[in-house]
C-alpha positions as CSV (number, residue, x, y, z in Angstrom):
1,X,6.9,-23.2,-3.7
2,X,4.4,-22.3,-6.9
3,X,7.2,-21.7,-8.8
4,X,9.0,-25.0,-7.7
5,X,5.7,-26.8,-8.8
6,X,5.6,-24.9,-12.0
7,X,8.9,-25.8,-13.4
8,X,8.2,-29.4,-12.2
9,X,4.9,-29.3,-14.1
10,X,6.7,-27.8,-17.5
11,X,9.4,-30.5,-17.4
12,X,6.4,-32.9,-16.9
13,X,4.5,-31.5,-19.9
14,X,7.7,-31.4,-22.1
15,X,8.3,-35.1,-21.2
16,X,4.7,-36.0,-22.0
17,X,5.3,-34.4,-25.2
18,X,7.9,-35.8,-26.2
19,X,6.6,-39.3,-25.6
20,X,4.3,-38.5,-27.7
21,X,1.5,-39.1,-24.8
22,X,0.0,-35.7,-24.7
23,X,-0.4,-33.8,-28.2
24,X,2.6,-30.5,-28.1
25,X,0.9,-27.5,-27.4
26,X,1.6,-23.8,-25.9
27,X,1.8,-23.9,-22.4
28,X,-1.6,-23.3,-21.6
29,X,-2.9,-20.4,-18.8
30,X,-3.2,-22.5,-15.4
31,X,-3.3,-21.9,-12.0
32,X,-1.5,-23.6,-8.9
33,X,-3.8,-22.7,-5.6
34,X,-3.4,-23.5,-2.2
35,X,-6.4,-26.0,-1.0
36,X,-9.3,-24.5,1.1
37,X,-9.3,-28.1,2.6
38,X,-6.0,-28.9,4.7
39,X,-6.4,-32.7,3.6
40,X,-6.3,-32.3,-0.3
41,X,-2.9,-31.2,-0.2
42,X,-0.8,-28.2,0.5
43,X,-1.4,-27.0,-3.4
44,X,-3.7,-27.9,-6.4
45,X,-3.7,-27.2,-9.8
46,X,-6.3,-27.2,-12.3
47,X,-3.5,-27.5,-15.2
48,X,-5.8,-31.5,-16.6
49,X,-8.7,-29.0,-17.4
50,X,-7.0,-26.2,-19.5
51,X,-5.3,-29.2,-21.6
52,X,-9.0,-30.9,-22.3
53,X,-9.9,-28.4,-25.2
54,X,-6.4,-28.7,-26.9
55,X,-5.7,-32.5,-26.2
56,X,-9.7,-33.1,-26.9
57,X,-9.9,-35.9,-23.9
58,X,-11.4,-35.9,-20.5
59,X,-9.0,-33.8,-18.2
60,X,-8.7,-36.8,-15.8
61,X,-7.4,-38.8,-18.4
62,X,-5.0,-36.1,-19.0
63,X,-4.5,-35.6,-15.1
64,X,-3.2,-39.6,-15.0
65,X,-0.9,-39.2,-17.8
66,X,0.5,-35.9,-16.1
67,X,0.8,-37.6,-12.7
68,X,2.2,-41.2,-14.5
69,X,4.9,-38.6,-15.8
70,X,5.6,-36.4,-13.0
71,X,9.4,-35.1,-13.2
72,X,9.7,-34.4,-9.4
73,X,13.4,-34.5,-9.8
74,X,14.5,-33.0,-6.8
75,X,12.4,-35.3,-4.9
76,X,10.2,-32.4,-3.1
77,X,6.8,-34.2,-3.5
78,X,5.6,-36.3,-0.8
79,X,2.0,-37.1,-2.7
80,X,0.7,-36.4,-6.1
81,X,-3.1,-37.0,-6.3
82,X,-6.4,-36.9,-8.8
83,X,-9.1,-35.1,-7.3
84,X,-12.6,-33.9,-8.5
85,X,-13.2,-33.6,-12.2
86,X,-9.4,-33.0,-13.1
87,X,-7.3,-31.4,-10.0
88,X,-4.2,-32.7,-9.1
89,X,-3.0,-32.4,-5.6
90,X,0.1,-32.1,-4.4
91,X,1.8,-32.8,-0.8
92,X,5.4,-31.4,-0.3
93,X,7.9,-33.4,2.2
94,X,8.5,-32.0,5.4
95,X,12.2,-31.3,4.4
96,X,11.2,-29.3,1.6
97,X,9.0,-26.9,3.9
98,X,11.9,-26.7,6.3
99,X,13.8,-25.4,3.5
100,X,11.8,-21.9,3.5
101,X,13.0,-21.4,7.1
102,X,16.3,-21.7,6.0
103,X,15.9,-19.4,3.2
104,X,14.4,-16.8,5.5
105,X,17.4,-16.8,7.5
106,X,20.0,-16.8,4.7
107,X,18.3,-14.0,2.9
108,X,18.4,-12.0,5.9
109,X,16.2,-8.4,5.6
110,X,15.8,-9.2,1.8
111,X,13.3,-11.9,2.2
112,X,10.5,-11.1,0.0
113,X,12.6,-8.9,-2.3
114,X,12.1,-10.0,-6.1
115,X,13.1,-8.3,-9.5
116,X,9.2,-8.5,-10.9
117,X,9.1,-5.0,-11.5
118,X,12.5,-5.1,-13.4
119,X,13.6,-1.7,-12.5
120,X,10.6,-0.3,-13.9
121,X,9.7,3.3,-13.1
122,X,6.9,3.9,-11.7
123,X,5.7,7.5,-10.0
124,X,2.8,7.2,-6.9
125,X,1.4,10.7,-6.0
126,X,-0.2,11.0,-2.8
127,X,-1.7,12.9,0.0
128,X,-1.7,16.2,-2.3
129,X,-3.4,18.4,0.1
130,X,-3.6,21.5,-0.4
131,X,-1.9,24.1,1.6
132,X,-4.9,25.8,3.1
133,X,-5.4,23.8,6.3
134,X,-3.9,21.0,9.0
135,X,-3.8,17.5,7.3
136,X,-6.4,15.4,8.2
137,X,-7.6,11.7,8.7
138,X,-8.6,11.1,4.7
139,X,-5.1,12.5,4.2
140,X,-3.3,10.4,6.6
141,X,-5.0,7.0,5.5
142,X,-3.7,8.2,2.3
143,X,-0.3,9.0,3.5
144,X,-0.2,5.4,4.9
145,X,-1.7,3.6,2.1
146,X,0.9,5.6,-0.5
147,X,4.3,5.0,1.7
148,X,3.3,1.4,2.1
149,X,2.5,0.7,-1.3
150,X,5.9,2.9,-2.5
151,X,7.9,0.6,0.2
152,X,6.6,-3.0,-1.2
153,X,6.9,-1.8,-5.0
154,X,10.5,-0.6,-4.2
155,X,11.4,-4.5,-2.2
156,X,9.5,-6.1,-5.6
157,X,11.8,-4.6,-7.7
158,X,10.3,-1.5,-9.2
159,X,12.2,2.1,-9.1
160,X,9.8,4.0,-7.1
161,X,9.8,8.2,-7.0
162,X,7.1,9.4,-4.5
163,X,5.5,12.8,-5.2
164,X,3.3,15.4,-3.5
165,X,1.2,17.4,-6.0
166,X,1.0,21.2,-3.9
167,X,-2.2,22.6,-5.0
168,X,-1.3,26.0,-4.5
169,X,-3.0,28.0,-7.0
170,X,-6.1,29.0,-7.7
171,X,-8.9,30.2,-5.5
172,X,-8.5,28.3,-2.5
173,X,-5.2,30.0,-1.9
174,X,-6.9,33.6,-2.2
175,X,-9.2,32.2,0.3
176,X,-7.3,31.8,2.4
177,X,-5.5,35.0,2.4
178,X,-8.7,36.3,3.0
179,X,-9.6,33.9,5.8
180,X,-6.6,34.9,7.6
181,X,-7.1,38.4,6.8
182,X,-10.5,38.1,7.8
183,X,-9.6,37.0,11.9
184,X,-6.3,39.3,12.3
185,X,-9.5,42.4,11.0
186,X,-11.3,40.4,14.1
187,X,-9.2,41.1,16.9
188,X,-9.9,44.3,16.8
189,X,-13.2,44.5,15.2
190,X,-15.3,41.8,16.6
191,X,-18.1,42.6,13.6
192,X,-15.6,42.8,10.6
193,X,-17.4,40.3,8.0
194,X,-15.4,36.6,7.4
195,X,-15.4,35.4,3.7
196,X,-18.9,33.4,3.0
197,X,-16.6,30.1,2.2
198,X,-13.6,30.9,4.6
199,X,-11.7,29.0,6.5
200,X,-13.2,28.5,9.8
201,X,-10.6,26.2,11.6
202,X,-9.0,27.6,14.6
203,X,-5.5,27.2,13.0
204,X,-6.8,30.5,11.1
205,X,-6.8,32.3,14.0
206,X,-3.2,31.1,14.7
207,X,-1.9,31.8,11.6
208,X,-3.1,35.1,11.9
209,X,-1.7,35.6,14.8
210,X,2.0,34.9,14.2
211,X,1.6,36.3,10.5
212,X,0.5,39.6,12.0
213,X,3.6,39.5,14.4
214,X,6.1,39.2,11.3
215,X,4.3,41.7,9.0
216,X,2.9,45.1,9.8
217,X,-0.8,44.2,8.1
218,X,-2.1,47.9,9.6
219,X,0.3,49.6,7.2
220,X,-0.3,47.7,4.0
221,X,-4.1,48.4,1.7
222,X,-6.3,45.4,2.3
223,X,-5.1,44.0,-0.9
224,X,-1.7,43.7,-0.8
225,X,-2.6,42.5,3.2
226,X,-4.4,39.8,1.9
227,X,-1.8,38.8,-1.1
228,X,0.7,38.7,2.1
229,X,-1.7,37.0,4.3
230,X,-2.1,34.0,1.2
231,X,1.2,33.8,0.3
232,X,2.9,33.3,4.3
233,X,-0.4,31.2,5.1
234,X,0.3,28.7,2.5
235,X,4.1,28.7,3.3
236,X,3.6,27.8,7.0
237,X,1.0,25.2,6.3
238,X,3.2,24.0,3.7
239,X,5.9,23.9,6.4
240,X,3.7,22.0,9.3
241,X,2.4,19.6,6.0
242,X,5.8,18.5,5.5
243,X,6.2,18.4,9.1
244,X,3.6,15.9,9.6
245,X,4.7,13.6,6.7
246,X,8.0,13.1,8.6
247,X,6.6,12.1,11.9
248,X,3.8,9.8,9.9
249,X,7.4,8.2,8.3
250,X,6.2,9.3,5.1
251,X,9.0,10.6,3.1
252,X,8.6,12.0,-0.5
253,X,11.1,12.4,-3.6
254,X,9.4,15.1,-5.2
255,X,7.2,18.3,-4.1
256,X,5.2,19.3,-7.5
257,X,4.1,22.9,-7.5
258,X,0.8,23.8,-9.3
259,X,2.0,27.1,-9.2
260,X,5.0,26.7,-11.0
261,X,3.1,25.2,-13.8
262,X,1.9,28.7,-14.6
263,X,4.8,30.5,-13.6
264,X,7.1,28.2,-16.6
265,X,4.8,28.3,-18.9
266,X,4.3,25.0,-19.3
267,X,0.8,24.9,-18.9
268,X,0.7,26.9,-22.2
269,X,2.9,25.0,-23.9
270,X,0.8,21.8,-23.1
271,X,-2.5,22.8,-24.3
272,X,-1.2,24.2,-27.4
273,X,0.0,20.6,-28.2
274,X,-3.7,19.4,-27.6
275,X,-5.0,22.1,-29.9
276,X,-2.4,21.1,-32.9
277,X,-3.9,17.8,-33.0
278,X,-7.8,19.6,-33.3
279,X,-8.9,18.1,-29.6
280,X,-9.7,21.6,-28.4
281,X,-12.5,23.7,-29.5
282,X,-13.4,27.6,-28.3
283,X,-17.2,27.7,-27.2
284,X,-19.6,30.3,-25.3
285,X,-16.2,32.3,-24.6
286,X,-14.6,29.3,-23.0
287,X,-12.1,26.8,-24.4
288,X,-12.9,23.3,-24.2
289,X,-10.8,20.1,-24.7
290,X,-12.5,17.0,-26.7
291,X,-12.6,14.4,-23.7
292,X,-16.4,12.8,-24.4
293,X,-14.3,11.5,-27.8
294,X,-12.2,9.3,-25.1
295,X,-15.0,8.0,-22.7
296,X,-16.0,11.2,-20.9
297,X,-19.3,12.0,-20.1
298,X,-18.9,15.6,-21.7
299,X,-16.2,18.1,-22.7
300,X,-14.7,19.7,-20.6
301,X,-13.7,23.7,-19.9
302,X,-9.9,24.0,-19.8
303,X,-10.1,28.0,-19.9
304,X,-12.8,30.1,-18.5
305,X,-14.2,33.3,-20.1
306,X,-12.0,35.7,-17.9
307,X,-8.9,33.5,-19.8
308,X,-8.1,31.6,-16.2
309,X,-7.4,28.0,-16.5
310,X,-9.1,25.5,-14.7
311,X,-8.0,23.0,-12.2
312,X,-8.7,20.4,-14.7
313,X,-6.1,22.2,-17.5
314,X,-3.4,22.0,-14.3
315,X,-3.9,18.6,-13.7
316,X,-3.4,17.5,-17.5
317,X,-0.3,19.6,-17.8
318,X,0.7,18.0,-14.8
319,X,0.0,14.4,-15.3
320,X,1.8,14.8,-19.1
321,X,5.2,16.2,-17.6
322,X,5.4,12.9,-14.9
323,X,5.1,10.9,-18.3
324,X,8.0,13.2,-20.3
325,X,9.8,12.1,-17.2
326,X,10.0,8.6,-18.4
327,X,7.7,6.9,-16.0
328,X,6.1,3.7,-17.3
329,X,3.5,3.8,-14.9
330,X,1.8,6.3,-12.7
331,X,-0.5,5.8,-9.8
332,X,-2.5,8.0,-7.9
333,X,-4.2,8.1,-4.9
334,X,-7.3,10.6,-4.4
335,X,-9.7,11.1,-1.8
336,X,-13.4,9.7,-2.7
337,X,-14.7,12.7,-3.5
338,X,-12.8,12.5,-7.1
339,X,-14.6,9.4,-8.1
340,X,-16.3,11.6,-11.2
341,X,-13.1,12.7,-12.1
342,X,-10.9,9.8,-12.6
343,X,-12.7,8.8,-16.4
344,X,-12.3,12.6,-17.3
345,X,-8.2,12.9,-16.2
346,X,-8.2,9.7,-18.4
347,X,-9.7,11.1,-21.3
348,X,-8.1,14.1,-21.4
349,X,-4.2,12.3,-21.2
350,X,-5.4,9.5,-24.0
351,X,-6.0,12.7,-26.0
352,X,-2.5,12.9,-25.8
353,X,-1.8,9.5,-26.8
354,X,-1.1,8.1,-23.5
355,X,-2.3,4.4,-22.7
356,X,-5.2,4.2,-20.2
357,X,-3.4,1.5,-18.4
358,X,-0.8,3.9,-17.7
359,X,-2.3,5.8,-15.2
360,X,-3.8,3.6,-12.2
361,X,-5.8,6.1,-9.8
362,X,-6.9,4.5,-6.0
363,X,-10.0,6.1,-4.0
364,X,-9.8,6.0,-0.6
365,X,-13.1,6.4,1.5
366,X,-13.9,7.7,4.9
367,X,-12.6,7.5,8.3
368,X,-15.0,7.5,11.3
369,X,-13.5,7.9,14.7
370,X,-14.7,6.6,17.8
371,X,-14.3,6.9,21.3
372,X,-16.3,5.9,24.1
373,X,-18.4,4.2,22.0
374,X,-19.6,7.1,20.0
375,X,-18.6,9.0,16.8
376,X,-16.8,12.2,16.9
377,X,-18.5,14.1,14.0
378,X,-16.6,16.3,12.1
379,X,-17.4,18.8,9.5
380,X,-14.6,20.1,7.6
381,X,-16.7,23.1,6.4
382,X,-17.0,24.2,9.7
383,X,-13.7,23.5,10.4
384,X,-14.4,21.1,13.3
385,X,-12.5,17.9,12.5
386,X,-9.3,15.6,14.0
387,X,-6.1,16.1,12.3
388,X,-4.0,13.6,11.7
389,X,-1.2,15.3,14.2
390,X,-3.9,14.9,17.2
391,X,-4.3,11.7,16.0
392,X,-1.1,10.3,16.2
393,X,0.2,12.2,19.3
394,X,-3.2,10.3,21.1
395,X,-2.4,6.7,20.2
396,X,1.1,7.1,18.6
397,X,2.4,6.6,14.4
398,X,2.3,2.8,14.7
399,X,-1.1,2.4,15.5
400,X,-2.5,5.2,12.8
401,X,-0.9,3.7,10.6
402,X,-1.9,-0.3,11.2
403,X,-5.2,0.4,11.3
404,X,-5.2,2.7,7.9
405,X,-4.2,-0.2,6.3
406,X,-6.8,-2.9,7.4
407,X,-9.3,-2.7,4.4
408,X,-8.8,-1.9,0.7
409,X,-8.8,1.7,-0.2
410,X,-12.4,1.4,-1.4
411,X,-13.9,0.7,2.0
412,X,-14.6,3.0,5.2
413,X,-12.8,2.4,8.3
414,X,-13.6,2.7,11.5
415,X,-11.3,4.0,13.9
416,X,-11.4,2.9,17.9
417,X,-8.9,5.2,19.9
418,X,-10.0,3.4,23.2
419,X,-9.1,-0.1,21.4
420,X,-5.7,1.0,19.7
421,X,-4.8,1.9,23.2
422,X,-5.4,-1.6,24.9
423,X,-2.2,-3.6,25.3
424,X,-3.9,-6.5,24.7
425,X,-5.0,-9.1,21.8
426,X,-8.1,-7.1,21.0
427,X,-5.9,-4.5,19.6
428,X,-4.7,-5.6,16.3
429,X,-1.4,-3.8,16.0
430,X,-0.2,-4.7,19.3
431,X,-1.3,-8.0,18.7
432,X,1.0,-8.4,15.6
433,X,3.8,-6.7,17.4
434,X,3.7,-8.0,21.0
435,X,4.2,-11.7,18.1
436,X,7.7,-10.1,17.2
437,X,8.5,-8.8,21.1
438,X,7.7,-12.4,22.4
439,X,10.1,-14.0,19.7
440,X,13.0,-11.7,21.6
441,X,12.1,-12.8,25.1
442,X,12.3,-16.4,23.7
443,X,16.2,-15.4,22.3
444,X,16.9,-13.8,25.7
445,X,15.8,-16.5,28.0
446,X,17.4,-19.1,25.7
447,X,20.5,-16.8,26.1
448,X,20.6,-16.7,29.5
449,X,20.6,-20.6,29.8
450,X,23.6,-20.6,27.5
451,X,21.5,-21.7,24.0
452,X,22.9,-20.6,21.0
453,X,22.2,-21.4,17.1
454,X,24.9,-23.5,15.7
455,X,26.1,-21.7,12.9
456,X,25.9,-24.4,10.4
457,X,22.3,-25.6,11.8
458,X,21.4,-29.5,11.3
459,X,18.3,-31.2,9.6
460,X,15.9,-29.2,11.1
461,X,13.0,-31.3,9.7
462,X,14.0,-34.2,11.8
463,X,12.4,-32.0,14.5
464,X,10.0,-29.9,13.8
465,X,7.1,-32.0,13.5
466,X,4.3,-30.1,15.1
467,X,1.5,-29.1,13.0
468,X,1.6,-25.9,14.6
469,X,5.3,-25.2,13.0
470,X,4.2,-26.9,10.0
471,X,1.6,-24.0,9.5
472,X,3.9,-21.3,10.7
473,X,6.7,-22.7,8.0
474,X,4.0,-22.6,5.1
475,X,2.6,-19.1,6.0
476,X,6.1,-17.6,5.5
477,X,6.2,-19.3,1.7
478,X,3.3,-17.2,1.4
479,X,5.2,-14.0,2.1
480,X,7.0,-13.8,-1.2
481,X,4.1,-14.5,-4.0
482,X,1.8,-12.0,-1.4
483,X,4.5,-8.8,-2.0
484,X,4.7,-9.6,-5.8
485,X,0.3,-9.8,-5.5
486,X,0.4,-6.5,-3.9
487,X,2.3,-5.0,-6.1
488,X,0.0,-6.4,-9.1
489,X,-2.6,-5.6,-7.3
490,X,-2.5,-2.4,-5.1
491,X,-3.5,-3.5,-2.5
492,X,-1.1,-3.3,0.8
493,X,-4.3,-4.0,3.5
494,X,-4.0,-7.7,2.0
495,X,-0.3,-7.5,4.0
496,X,-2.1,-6.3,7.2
497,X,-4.3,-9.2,7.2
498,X,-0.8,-11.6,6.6
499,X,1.0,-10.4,9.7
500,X,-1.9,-11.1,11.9
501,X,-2.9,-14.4,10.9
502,X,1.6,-14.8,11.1
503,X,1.6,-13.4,14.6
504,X,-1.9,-15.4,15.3
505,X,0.0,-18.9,14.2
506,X,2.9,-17.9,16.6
507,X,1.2,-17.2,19.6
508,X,-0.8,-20.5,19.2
509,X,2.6,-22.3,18.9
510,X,3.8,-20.4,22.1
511,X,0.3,-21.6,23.7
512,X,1.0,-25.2,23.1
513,X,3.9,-25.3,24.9
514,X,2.7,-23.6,27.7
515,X,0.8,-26.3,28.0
516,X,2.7,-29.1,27.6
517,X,6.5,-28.9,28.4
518,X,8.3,-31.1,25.7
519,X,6.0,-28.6,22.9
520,X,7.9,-25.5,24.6
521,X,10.9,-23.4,21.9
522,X,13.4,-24.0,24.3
523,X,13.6,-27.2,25.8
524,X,16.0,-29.9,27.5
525,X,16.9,-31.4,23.9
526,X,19.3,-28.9,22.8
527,X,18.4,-30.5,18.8
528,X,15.1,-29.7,19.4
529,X,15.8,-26.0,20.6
530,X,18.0,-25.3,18.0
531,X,15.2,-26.4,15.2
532,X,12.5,-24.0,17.0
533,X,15.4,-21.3,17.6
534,X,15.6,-21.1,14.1
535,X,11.9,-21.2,13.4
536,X,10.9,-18.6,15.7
537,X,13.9,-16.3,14.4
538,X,12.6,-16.6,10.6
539,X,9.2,-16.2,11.9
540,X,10.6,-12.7,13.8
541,X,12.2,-11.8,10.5
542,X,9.3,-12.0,8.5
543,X,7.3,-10.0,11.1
544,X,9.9,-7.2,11.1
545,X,10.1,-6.7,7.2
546,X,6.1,-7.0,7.2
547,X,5.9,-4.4,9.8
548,X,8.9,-2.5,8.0
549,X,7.2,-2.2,4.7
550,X,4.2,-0.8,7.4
551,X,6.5,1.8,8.4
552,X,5.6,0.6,11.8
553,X,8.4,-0.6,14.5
554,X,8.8,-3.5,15.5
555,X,9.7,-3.6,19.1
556,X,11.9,-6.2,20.9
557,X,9.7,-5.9,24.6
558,X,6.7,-4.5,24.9
């Protein structure tokens, strides 16, 4: 509908211009709004009060000629109105609206789908953990925010690749060679000393377990028994990682290995193209890159005395081969505890010429669990915690995921178990689902009473007149512009709140004709059922794709 008014409002402008009413200008920066107030319209814009400057006259003066002019040739406008210092308000006609449901239904599962992002290439790492342990709830709120945002970029038009950056080199990996190596040494010596900052979940103790049943660790030196120990620890929590991801729905185009950035050589090769263009310096034994030049707080180490790169040297190398991959944008997603090292990764690629917009990086907070009305603290240094597979096998993928997604990245969540287990409206997935499973009981009783759609349907705007359609009609316009926001934006939770004030509208309809009879969907006036037949079913549709783009189901009875 915004971009109907738009063109409307640039014909408009041309016309004034050329009658030579309003002065030719650039089309200015304007916006078209929808009304906090229901009665000043279903849109404003404040399009009079960017013109005042330019046309140098009052902007309802300017709003009057606009208005005088208006070329409203397809006859969509119902009112046109001045308001406040210089709005103009528009009302569409009922026919109009009534046109979105038909759209819905035409455009089948591509409703929503636009071409803003032009094909563009874009590459969104997430999750990342590393291989050392069970996935937990930071990295499935990650998993879910990632997939979701990957799914709505992909419908708007952008060519999407989804990555998973293996941190498998380095300490941590030794670690936990040694942690493992460390509890198989326990089962037969109770005393034997655990590494100081081991592993200490109880998957250790199962990992060394079944590694000690596929390799004979009492006939290997305690070096090459933990090398064996690191190596098959990371491989099978690799394995149950990956595992995970596909029950969470979560699939990924690309597993990136840190390790095979030093194995290639092209973490080498990298640097050495940082130190041609004098960005890299050699200090206290160490060598350092030039990052406080490029809005760092310091320099930073890139290789330590004993000649081993850093994490930080990995993760430039890595983030310059996604752009010699031909990505025009990159976005990651990092746990919280990287918020001091988003400015540095920045610096450290602009050293390399790449533009700061290029890399967009998302920091999601915590996630407290609840049940019972109390907190279940965990401590991941202890190795007490909730992974994200207990999670979903106690309240199921659908839930997990809904409620991952309902705040922006940048806010904690709290997680209920008991309530994402009620089957009722105070859980807010079922609430949005049981929406799309009512719609399907509606089709099946009409079904059994021998209603069908027509298959060229009427005028459907001779009757639906309910303000309670009305509403349901204008919050599926929404869903277009919202997907293209998202995708501007990053932020998916904004969908989570759309299909709940969508399913919220619908089961208000539903209400009001449980009330009264002749407000029912199906009723003896077989226009009438037809109209709200075919309103329901794009409402249903929109619901589905919503929850699609979720990667949560969408049953048909619950």
């Amino acid at each position: 509908m915004k971009k109907k008014l738009k063109r409307i409002l640039a014909r408009t402008l041309e016309e004034c211009f050329k009658l030579g009413s309003l002065t030719p200008v650039p089309l200015p920066d304007y916006t078209i709004e929808v009304p906090n107030n229901p009665g000043h319209g279903h849109f404003a814009t404040n399009l009079p009060m960017t013109l005042a400057a330019s046309q140098k006259r009052p902007p309802r003066e300017i709003a009057g000629i606009l208005v005088e002019q208006m070329q409203d040739i397809d006859r969509i406008l119902e009112k046109v109105e001045i308001a406040g210092p210089g709005f103009i308000n528009f009302s569409l006609t009922r026919k109009e609206w009534c046109g979105v449901v038909y759209g819905v239904v035409e455009s089948d599962g591509d409703y929503g789908r636009s071409s803003l992002g032009q094909g563009e290439r874009v590459v969104v790492e997430f999750v990342s953990a590393n291989p050392t342990g069970p996935l937990h709830l930071g990295h499935g709120r990650g998993a879910a925010l990632g997939d979701t945002l990957c799914r709505i970029l992909a419908h708007t038009g952008y060519d999407v690749v989804r990555e998973f950056y293996i941190n498998d080199a380095g300490r941590q990996i030794r670690l936990l060679g040694e942690s493992i190596y460390g509890r198989w040494m326990q089962m037969s010596e109770p005393d034997y000393p655990f590494p100081e900052k081991g592993y200490h979940g109880s998957y250790v103790f199962d990992l060394a377990e079944d590694i000690s049943k596929e390799v004979d660790l009492s006939n290997l030196g305690k070096e090459e028994a933990v090398e064996r120990c690191a190596k098959l620890g990371k491989e099978k929590m690799l394995h149950e990682i990956k595992q995970d991801m596909a029950r969470f729905r979560t699939p990924f185009d690309v597993w990136s290995s840190e390790s095979e950035l030093h194995q290639t050589g092209l973490l080498e090769t990298s640097l050495e193209k940082i130190r041609e263009k004098g960005l890299v310096y050699e200090k206290d034994g160490a060598t350092w890159i030039k990052t406080q030049e490029y809005g760092d707080d310091k320099d930073r180490v890139i290789r330590k005395g004993d000649g081993q790169y850093t994490y930080f040297a990995s993760d430039i190398c890595y983030h310059l081969e996604k752009w010699k991959r031909g990505f025009t944008r990159a976005v990651n997603i990092w746990g919280a505890d990287h918020h001091g090292y988003v400015q540095r990764v920045k610096a450290a690629l602009q050293t390399n010429g790449l533009p700061d917009e290029w890399l967009s990086i998302l920091l999601i907070q915590l996630v407290k669990l609840w049940k019972g009305g109390q907190e279940i603290k965990m401590s991941k240094r202890a190795g007490q915690y909730v992974t994200l597979k207990e999670l979903m096998e106690e309240v199921g993928v659908d839930a997990v995921r809904f409620v991952f997604l309902t705040k922006n990245h940048d806010s904690p969540i709290d997680f209920d178990i008991e309530l994402v287990k009620k089957k009722d409206s105070d859980n807010p997935v079922y609430y949005v689902q049981y929406a799309h499973a009512r719609i399907c009981s509606i089709f099946r009783k009409a079904a059994l009473e021998g209603i069908t759609l027509p298959e060229v349907p009427g005028d459907i705007s001779l009757h639906l007149a309910l303000e309670e359609e009305m509403t349901l009609i204008r919050l599926m316009a929404e869903f277009p512009p919202l997907l293209e926001e998202i995708s501007r934006n990053l932020e998916p939770h904004h969908l989570t709140y759309y299909l709940t004030e969508l399913a919220s509208a619908f089961h208000r309809y539903f209400n009001v004709g449980t009330k009264k009879a002749e407000c029912r969907i199906v009723t003896t006036d077989s226009d009438v059922s037809h109209a709200r037949l075919l309103l329901a079913g794009a409402v249903r549709r929109v619901l589905y794709i919503g929850l699609d783009l979720m990667g949560i189901h969408a049953p048909e009875r619950m």
